[in-house]
C-alpha positions in Angstrom: 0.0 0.0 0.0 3.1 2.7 0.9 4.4 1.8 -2.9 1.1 2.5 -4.0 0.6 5.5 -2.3 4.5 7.2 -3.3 3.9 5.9 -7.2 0.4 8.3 -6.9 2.6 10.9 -5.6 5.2 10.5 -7.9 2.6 10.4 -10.7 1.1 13.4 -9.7 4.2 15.1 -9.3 5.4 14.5 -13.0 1.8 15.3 -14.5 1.4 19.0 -11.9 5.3 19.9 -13.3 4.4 19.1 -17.1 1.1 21.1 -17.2 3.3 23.8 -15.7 5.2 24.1 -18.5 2.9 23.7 -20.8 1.3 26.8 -19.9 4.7 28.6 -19.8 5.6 27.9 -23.3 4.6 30.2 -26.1 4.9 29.3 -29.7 6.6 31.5 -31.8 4.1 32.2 -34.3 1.7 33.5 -31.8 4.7 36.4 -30.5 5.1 37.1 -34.4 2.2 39.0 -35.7 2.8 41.5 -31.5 6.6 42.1 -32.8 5.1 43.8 -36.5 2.3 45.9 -34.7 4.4 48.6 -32.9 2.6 51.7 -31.8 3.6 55.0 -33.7 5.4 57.8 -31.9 2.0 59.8 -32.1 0.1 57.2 -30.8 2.4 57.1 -27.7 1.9 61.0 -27.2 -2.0 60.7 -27.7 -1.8 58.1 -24.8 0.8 59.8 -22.5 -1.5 63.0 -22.9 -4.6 60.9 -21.8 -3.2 59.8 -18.7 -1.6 62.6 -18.1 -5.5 64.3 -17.8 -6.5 61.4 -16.2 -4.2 61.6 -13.6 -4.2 65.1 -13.3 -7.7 66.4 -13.7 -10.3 63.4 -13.6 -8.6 61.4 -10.7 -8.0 64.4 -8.7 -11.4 65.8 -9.5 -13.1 62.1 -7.7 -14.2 62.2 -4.2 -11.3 61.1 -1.7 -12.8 58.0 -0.8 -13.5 56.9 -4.9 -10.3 58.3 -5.1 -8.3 55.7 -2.6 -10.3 52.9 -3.4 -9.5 53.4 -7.3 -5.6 54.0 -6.7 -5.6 51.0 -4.0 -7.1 48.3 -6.8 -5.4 49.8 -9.9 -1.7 51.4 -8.5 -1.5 48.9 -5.7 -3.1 45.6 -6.5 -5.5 45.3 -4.3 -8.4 43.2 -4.0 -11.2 44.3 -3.2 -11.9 42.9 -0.1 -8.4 44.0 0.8 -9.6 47.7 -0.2 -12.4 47.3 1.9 -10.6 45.7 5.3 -8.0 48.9 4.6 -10.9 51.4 4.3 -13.1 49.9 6.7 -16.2 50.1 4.1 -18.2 46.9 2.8 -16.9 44.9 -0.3 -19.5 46.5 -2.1 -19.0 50.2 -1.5 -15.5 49.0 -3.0 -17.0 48.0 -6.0 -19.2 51.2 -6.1 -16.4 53.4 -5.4 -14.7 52.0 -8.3 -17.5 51.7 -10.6 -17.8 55.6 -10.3 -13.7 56.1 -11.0 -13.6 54.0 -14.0 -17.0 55.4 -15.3 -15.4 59.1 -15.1 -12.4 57.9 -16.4 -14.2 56.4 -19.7 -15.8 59.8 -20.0 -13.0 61.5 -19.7 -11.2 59.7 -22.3 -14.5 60.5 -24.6 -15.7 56.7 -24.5 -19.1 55.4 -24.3 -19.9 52.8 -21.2 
């Protein structure tokens, strides 16, 4: 029964460590057609200039709580239960909070929800 049980383990083991690397590996021809789509030097100065308002008018412009809830999930990598333990709030004011953020961000940016 001990063999039986450290073959299962072993077997495990080998089948865990080969779907591991089979997510890891990326064929070629899928990083091919990323390498010939390089963004133009105005499209990288239309998007510096959008976050650049972003940050500057349409985040500063949101309510301080909105605010810290939307820089806490996006900047820091929270979750949102962690947002909500930090800010002492309920999950779902978390999700409110950032809900409002990312809808005055789209309509900052001029896009439609």
């Amino acid at each position: 029964m001990m063999y039986r049980i450290a073959w299962n383990l072993l077997r495990e083991h080998w089948r865990t460590q080969r779907r591991y690397h089979a997510f890891s590996h990326v064929p070629l021809d899928l990083i091919e057609p990323l390498l010939g789509d390089a963004a133009s030097v105005e499209d990288i100065v239309d998007a510096r200039r959008a976050l650049h308002r972003l940050s500057s008018q349409t985040l500063d412009a949101l309510p301080s709580k909105c605010r810290k809830a939307f820089v806490l999930h996006r900047v820091d990598g929270l979750t949102y239960p962690e947002i909500a333990a930090a800010m002492g709030i309920s999950v779902k004011m978390v999700e409110k909070h950032i809900g409002r953020a990312l809808a005055r961000c789209r309509a900052a940016l001029g896009r439609p929800r």
